[in-house]
C-alpha positions, -999 to +999 in steps of 0.1 A: -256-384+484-274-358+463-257-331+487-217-344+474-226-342+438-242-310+444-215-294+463-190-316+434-206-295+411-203-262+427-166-265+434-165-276+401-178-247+383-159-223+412-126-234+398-135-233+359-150-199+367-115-187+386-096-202+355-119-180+328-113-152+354-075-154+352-074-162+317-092-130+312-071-112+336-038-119+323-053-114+287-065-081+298-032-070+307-014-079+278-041-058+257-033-025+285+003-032+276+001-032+239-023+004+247+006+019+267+029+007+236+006+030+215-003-001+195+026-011+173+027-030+148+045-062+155+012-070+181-013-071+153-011-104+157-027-103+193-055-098+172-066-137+170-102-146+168-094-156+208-085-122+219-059-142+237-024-135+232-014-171+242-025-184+216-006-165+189+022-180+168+054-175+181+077-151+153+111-134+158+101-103+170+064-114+194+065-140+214+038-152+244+044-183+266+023-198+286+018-222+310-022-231+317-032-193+314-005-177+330+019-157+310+057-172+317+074-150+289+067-117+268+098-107+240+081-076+217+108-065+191+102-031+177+113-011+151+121+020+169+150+045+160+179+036+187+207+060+205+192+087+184+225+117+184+204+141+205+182+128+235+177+152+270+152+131+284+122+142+264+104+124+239+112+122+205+085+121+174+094+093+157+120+078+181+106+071+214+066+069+225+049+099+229+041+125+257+013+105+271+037+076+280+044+071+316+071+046+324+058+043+359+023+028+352+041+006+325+059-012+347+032-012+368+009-033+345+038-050+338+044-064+371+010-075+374+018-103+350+035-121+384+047-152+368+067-137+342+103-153+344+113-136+307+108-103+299+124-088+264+112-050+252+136-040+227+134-010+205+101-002+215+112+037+226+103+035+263+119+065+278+118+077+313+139+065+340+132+027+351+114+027+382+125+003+407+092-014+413+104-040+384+116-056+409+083-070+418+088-096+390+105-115+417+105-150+393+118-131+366+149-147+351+156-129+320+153-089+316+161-069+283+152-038+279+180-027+250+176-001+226+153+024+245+157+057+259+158+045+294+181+072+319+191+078+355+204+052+377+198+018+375+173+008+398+189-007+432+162-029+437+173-049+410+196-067+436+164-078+454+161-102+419+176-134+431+164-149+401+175-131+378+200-147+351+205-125+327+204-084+324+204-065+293+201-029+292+223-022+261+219+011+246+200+034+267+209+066+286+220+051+325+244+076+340+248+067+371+277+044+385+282+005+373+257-011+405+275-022+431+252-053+440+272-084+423+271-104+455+233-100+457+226-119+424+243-151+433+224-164+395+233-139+370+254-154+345+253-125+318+254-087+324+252-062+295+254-024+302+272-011+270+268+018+250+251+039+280+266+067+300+278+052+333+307+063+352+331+060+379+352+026+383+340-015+376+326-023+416+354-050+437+320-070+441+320-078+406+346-104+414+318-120+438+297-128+406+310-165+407+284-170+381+293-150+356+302-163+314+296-127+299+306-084+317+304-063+284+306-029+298+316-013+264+307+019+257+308+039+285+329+064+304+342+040+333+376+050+353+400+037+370+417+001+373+402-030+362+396-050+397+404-087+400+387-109+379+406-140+384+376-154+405+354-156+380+362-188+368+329-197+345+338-162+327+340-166+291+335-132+274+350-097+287+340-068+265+353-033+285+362-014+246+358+020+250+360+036+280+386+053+297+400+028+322+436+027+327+465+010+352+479-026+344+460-056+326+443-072+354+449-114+355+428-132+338+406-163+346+416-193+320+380-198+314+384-164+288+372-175+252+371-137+241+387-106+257+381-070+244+401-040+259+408-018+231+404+022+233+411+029+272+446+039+283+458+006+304+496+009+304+523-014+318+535-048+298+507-075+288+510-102+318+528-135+307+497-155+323+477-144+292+502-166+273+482-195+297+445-186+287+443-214+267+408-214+253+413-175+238+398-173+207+395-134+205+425-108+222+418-073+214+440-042+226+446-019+206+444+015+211+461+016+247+495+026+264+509-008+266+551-012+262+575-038+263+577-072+242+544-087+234+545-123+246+552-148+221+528-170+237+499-154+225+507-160+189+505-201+196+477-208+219+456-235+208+426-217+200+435-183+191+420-170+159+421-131+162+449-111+180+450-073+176+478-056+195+477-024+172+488+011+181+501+002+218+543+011+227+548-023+223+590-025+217+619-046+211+621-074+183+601-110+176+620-141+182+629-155+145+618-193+159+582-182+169+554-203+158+518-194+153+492-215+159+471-229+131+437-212+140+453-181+138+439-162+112+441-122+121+470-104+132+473-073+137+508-055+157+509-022+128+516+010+148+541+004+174+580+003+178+590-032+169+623-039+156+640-065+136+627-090+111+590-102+108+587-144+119+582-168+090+550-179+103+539-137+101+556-131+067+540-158+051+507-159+034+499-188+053+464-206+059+451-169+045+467-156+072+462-116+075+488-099+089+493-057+096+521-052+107+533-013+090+543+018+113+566+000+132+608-010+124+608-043+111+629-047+080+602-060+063+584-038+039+604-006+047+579+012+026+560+010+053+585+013+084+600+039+105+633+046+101+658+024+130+660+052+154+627+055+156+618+028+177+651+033+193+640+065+205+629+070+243+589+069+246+574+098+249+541+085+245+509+093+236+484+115+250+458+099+270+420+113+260+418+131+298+450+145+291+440+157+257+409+169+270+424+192+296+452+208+273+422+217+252+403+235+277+434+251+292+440+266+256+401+271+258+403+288+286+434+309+274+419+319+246+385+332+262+402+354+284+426+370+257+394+375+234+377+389+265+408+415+273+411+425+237+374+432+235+382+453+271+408+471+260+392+479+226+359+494+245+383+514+269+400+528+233+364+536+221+356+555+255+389+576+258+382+588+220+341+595+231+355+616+261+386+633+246+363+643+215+339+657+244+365+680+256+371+690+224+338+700+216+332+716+252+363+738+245+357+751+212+324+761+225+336+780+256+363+798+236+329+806+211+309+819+240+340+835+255+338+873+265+357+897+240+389+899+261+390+873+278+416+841+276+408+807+274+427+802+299+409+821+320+375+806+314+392+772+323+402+782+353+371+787+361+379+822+383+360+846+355+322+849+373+292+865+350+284+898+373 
């Protein structure tokens, strides 16, 4: 009998010992990564009497959860100067952490925290590329790492993340190509890459993201055609703004509360199925190529509160019946070629309705009209960015080389003067060192020999 308690006791003391040893551990590594993180500010806190930071009180911008001893979430919020107007992937004083900061044995200690399903470092100025060895946190669900000086490609790995919900990585320096690993994570529901560099064109496996409520890819300098995106039926928020995609408005899945497409060059009409998305609250697409008659649909679905359709080819005239729906309190169609007379339910002040509508040929406010012919005129249309871009270096170009050839011709001037002066100056002094007697001509001839 005496032997059970004994051995009671020992396994006892074994597991409280193991508990203190991984309470230590995982406090331990919080304190390396607050070192790494060059000690700011917002983890003063850590500092409790403890020397745990699991038992600090959550705040807005640190918080640690916990299960037992394990560490389940870490969100640090820092105060650090973001998408500062000149970065080359050296650090910055007062904008990202110092020299001494190696992204690679970050992450390192960071994945050593292996029950982590919530990681948020925002603003904190990690810069380096990301190493793909974060995908170790294989129970992570959440990731944001926004507001840093993150650069290169995103790690592939990241597909390896089954997991994984949500991805933020919101205004680094990624300039690679949008990943092409939607099918992998069969979870993620939200995906924010905007305001970094990425290029080339949206993946065709996007459309195998099932999962999907939020794609903002804003910000970037993504090609091409938008792919299909009418599979994504739990979709609820499209942000592509500014970019330079182009080709026809892809269809839309009616789960769409807010769609934003303004500043990229797609052309062609606006589909008549976007007169079905009935739970659009927010249509923006301005700033494109788009032509033909708006459809009138748009102006009365259900829900819609903002519609900007501003500085597009949109054409033709308004019907005089059409309704707008109550919700609707922003419209904008100004800078366009739209004929005829403005609806009642556009030219009223109604429900404080705000309504743009100038640079186009209603008769409405001709102050601020074209003149009839001008929207009757054939479009020419406007410029798209790339097309601006190359005229400019063409005359770039052009002008370098006629600067060039001026400067060429203008040395060749200088050298023809140097050498006729020369021959000046060579004959006046043979006709001074002539022989009495004796022609210039002769001399330059060269047949008169000194005997």
């Amino acid at each position: 009998m005496a032997w059970q308690l004994t051995a009671l006791v020992m396994t006892i003391t074994c597991l409280m010992l193991f508990r203190t040893s991984e309470q230590s551990s995982e406090s331990e590594l919080l304190q390396q990564l607050r070192k790494q993180l060059e000690y700011p500010r917002q983890l003063e806190v850590w500092n409790n009497p403890s020397g745990n930071p699991c038992y600090t009180q959550p705040t807005s911008v640190v918080t640690v959860t916990c299960e037992g001893d394990a560490v389940t979430e870490l969100k640090i919020v820092g105060d650090r100067i973001t998408k500062p107007p000149k970065f080359s992937g050296y650090p910055l004083p007062n904008v990202s952490l110092s020299e001494a900061f190696v992204i690679d044995s970050f992450v390192t200690t960071l994945t050593r925290l292996t029950t982590l399903r919530v990681v948020i470092l925002v603003s904190l100025g990690l810069w380096g590329p990301l190493p793909d060895k974060i995908h170790r946190l294989s129970s992570l669900q959440v990731l944001d790492l926004s507001s840093n000086l993150l650069y290169g490609s995103i790690p592939p790995k990241l597909s390896a993340m089954s997991r994984l919900q949500t991805l933020t990585l919101d205004g680094n320096y990624f300039n690679g190509t949008v990943p092409d690993w939607f099918g992998s994570l069969s979870n993620l529901t939200v995906l924010r890459l905007q305001r970094n560099r990425l290029k080339a064109s949206i993946p065709a496996s996007v459309g195998k993201a099932t999962m999907l409520t939020e794609l903002a890819l804003a910000g970037n300098n993504i090609s091409g055609e938008v792919p299909a995106l009418d599979s994504l039926v739990k979709l609820e928020m499209l942000d592509l703004r500014d970019n330079e995609l182009d080709g026809e408005l892809p269809d839309m899945p009616t789960s769409l509360v807010t769609v934003l497409l303004s500043k990229n060059s797609f052309k062609g009409e606006i589909p008549e199925k976007f007169g079905q998305l009935n739970r659009l609250q927010h249509l923006d697409l301005s700033f494109n190529f788009l032509e033909g008659k708006p459809p009138e649909k748009l102006f009365d679905l259900p829900n819609i509160s903002y519609l900007n359709l501003a500085a597009n080819m949109l054409s033709g005239s308004l019907s005089s019946s059409l309704t707008c729906s109550s919700t609707l309190g922003f419209v904008d169609l100004s800078t366009n070629r739209i004929t005829g007379e403005l609806p009642a339910c556009l030219s009223a002040n109604l429900n404080n309705r705000v309504v743009k509508f100038d640079g186009n040929c209603f008769s409405a406010d001709p102050e601020h009209q074209h003149e009839a012919n001008y929207c009757q005129q054939p479009h020419k249309g406007r410029r798209s960015g790339k097309d601006v871009g190359l005229v400019v270096t063409i005359v770039g170009i052009v002008l370098i080389v006629l600067v060039l050839s001026l400067l060429l011709m203008a040395s060749n001037k200088r050298n023809c003067q140097r050498v006729t002066a020369e021959q000046q100056l060579l004959q006046k002094q043979m006709q001074d060192n002539s022989t009495p007697g004796m022609s210039s001509e002769l001399l330059e001839s060269g047949t008169y020999l000194r005997l």
